[in-house]
N, C-alpha and C positions, 0 to 999 in steps of 0.2 A: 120439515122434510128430513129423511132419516138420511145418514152418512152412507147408507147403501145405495141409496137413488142419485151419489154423485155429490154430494152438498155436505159439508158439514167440518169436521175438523180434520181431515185427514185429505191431504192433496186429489184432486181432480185434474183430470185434463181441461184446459179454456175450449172453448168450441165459438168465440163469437170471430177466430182468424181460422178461415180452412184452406182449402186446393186454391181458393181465389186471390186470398191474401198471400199463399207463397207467390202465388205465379205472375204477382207484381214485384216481389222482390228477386227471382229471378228473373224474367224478363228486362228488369229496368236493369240489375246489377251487370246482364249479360252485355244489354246496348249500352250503356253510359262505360263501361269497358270497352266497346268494340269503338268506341267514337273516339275514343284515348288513344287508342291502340292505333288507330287508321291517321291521327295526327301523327304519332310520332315514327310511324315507320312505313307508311304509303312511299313512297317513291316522289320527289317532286314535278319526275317528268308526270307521273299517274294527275296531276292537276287537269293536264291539256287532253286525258280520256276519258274514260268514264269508271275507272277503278275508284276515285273516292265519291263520284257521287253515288257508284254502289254501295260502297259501303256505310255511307251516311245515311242514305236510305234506310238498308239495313238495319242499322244500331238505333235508328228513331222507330222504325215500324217496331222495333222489338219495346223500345219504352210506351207505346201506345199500346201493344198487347197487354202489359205488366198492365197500366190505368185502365185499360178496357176490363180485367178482369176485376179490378176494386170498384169498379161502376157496375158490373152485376154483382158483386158481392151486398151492396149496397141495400137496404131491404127498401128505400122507398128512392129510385133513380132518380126521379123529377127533382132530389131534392140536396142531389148531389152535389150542386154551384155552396150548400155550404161549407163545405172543404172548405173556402176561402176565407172563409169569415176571422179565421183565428193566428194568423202567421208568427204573432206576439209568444206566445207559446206552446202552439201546437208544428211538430216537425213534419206533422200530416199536412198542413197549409201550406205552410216551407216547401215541402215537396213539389203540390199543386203550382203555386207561387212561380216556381226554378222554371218549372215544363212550358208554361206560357211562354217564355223567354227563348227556352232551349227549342222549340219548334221552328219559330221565325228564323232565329240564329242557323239550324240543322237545314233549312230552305236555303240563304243564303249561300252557303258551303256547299252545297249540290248546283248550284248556280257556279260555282267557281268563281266569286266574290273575294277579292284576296285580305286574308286573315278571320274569314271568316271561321276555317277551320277548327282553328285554336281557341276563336272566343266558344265554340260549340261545345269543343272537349272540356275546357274551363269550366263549362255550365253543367254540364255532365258529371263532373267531380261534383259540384253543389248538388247534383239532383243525389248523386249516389250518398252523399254525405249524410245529408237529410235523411232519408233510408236508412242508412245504419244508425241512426237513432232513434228511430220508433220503437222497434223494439226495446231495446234499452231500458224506453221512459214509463213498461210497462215494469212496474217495479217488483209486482207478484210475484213473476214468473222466472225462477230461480234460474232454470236455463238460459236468461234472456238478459240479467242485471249484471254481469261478469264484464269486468273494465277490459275484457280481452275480447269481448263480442264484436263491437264498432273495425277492433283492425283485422279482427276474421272475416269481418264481412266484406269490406275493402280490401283486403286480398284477393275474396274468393273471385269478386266482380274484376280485379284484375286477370284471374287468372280466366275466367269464362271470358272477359272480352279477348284478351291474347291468343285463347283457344278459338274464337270463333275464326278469328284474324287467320290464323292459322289454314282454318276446314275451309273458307272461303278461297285460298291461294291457288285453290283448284280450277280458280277462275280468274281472279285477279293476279296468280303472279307476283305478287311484290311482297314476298318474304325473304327476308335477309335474314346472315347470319346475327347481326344485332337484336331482329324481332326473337329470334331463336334462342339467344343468350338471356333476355329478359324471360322470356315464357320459363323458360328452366330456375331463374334466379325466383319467378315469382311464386313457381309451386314449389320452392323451398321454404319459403318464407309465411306459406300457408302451412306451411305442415311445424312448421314451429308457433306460430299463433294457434294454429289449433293442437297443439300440444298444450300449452301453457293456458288454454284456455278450458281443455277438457280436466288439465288439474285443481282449475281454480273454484269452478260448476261440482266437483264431483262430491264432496261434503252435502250440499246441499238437494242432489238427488234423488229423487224417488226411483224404484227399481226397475220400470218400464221404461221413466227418461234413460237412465245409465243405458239402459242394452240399446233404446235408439239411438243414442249418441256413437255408442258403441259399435254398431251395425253401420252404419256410416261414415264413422273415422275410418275404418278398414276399408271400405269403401274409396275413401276419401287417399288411403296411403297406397293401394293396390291398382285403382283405373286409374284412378286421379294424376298419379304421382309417379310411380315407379315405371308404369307399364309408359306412360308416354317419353321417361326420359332414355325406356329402353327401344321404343319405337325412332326417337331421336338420335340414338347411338348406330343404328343399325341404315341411316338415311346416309351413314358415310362410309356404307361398302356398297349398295346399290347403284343402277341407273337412275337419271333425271326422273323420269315419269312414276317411276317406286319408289322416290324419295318424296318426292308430291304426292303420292299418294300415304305413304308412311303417318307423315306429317300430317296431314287435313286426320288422318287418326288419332294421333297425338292431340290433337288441338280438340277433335270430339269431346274423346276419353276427359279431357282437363275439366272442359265445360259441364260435361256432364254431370263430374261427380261433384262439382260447385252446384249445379243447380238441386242436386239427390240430397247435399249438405242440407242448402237451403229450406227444402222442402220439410226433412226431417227438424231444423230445429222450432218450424213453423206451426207445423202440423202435430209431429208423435212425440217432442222432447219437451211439449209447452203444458208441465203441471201445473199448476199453482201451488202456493206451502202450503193451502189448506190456510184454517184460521184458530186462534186458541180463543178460549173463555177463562179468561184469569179470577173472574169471579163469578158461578152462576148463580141466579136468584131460587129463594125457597119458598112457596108458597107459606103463608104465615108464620115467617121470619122477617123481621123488620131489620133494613142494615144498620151495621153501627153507625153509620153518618147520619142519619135522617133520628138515631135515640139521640 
């Protein structure tokens, strides 16, 4: 096959992760954040209502979206129970493996089971953890093998679940100035991971990944980042109900550009290096090793 149809020594795009495979790592990054998020700064009267079993709700329907989509990603479904098979070394098992546990766990905690909450968020970190290493262990894919990926991605899911935390207060109410202090500290701390992560990728580049990447860090510094900490600046000249509303913007905008990250490095940043041929063969040339 000729290197113009895609194949050959010069970098291609993967095609075998698409819209399906992002929309499991956003989804899951988004809930296994919002499950974190809803431990640590629900309210504890919110126990005795129904503000964390919404939210737990929430944050698990969003992890079964992410795996619903890798179950149609799937080319033969029925045959999907292999997932399990490998937990030894595959972080895709790992994954599956977490979710079993985190479901029961997530029912629990909407029950108002006491301490269930935290074993859920617990397991939440493992699901998230697991995720930010698939990628990773896809070693081709120059975009994806940067020792700064794992805490980009674990950021980003912090900052999509603290964003969602956020959008949702429009109903639940229970954001404090702490939830607030973190959501700010956490989209700082992505915009430095993914500084240091975009200088680390950028040698190894092909010109279509660079501008994706490219196109999205801006993205990522502009909705992500600036617009909501100025959306958050401006909830301390307002009224109550515009400041609720400001906010649930702030927390959109965060999510979004985390999930727009995600997708981009999933989908439009994932070349391959291509492959080299250090020695090719000649027809009726015998090699020196074999004279």
């Amino acid at each position: 096959m000729s290197t113009s149809s895609g194949f050959g020594p010069n970098p291609w795009q993967q095609t075998s992760w698409d819209w399906r495979a992002a929309g499991n790592f956003i989804c899951g990054g988004a809930g296994t954040g919002l499950l974190v998020a809803s431990a640590l700064f629900a309210a504890p009267e919110a126990a005795r209502g129904w503000a964390i079993p919404g939210l737990v709700f929430v944050g698990l329907a969003l992890i079964g979206l992410g795996l619903l989509c890798v179950w149609l990603e799937i080319g033969r479904p029925l045959r999907a129970l292999n997932v399990f098979i490998n937990p030894r070394t595959s972080w895709m098992s790992r994954e599956a493996w977490v979710s079993v546990v985190l479901f029961p766990a997530g029912l629990a905690a909407m029950l108002g089971l006491s301490g269930w909450l935290w074993i859920s968020a617990a397991l939440a970190l493992a699901f998230l953890y697991c995720q930010s290493r698939m990628l990773p262990a896809a070693r081709g894919i120059p975009a994806w093998r940067s020792s700064w990926f794992s805490p980009l991605f674990l950021l980003t899911a912090g900052c999509e679940g603290c964003g969602i935390f956020l959008l949702l207060g429009l109903v639940h109410a229970r954001v404090t100035s702490a939830a607030l202090l973190v959501f700010v500290l956490l989209l700082a701390l992505r915009m430095l991971a993914w500084q240091r992560y975009r200088k680390d990728v950028d040698a190894s580049l092909v010109a279509r990944a660079r501008s994706a990447l490219d196109l999205a860090g801006r993205r990522l510094l502009i909705v992500g980042s600036i617009l909501p900490c100025m959306l958050l600046g401006l909830t301390w000249l307002l009224s109550a109900p515009l400041a609720t509303l400001l906010t649930a913007v702030a927390g959109a905008c965060a999510a979004w550009a985390g999930a727009n990250l995600k997708y981009t490095l999933v989908t439009r940043a994932s070349f391959n290096q291509g492959f080299a041929l250090l020695k090719i063969p000649v027809r009726g040339v015998r090699d020196k090793q074999e004279q």
